[in-house]
N, C-alpha and C positions, 0 to 999 in steps of 0.2 A: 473496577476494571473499566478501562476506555469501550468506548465502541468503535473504535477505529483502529486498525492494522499498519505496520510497517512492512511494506514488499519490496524485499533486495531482491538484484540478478533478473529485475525485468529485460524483457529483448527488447532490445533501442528502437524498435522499428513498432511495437506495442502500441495498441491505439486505446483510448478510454474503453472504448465500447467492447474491445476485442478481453480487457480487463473485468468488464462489469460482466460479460457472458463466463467469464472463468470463475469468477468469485460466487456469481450468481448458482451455482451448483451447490454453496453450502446453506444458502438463503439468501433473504432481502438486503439487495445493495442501494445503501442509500445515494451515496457519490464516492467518486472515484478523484484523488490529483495525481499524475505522472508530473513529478518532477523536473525541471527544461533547466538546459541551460541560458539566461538570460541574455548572452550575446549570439550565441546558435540558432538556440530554439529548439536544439535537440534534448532528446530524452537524456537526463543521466543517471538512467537506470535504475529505477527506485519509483517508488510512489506509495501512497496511502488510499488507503479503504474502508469506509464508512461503512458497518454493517448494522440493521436497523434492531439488534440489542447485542446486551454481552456473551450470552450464550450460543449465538450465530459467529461473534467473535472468535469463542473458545472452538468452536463446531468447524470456524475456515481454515483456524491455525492447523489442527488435527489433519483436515483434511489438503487444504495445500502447499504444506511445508517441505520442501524435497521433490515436491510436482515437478516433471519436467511438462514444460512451456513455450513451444517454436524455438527446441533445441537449448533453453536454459533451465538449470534447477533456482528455483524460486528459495525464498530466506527470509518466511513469513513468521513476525512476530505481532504482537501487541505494541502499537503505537505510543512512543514513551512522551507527554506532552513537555515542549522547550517549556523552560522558565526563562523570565527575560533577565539576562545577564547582565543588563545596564544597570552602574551602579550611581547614589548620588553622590555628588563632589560636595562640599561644601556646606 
C-alpha cells in the first residue's frame, strides 16, 4: 500500500496548510500537492497526501472520506501511482 492519498472535491480556494491541518487529525503529514492549473495557477480540485506510514493512510481514508470541507464532501482514496505510458518506437 502507498503512503500517499488521492483527495477529490477539494474547495478551489484550499490552501496546503489549511489541507495539512485536516489531514493532520488522522496523524503525521509528511507533504501535501494541490493540483494547479498550469496556465491559471488555480486549484483543480484534487491533490495528494503524503502520510508518514500506511496505517495513518488506511486511518485518513476511514476517517476523511465523506468529510464535509468549507462546504465540499471530500473522495479520499489511496493514491494509485501513474505508470509512464510512453512507449518505445523502434
Amino acid at each position: 500500500m502507498s503512503k500517499r492519498l488521492y483527495v477529490g472535491n477539494i474547495p478551489f480556494k484550499l490552501t496546503d496548510e489549511e489541507l495539512v491541518e485536516a489531514f493532520s487529525t488522522s496523524g503525521k503529514v509528511i507533504g501535501v500537492f494541490i493540483v494547479k492549473d498550469k496556465e491559471t495557477g488555480k486549484s483543480k480540485g484534487y491533490a495528494f497526501v503524503e502520510m508518514e506510514s500506511e496505517d495513518l493512510v488506511k486511518k485518513a481514508i476511514v476517517d476523511m472520506n465523506g468529510k464535509l470541507l468549507s462546504g465540499r464532501v471530500l473522495k479520499v482514496s489511496e493514491a494509485v501511482e501513474r505508470r509512464d505510458v510512453r512507449k518505445d518506437v523502434g
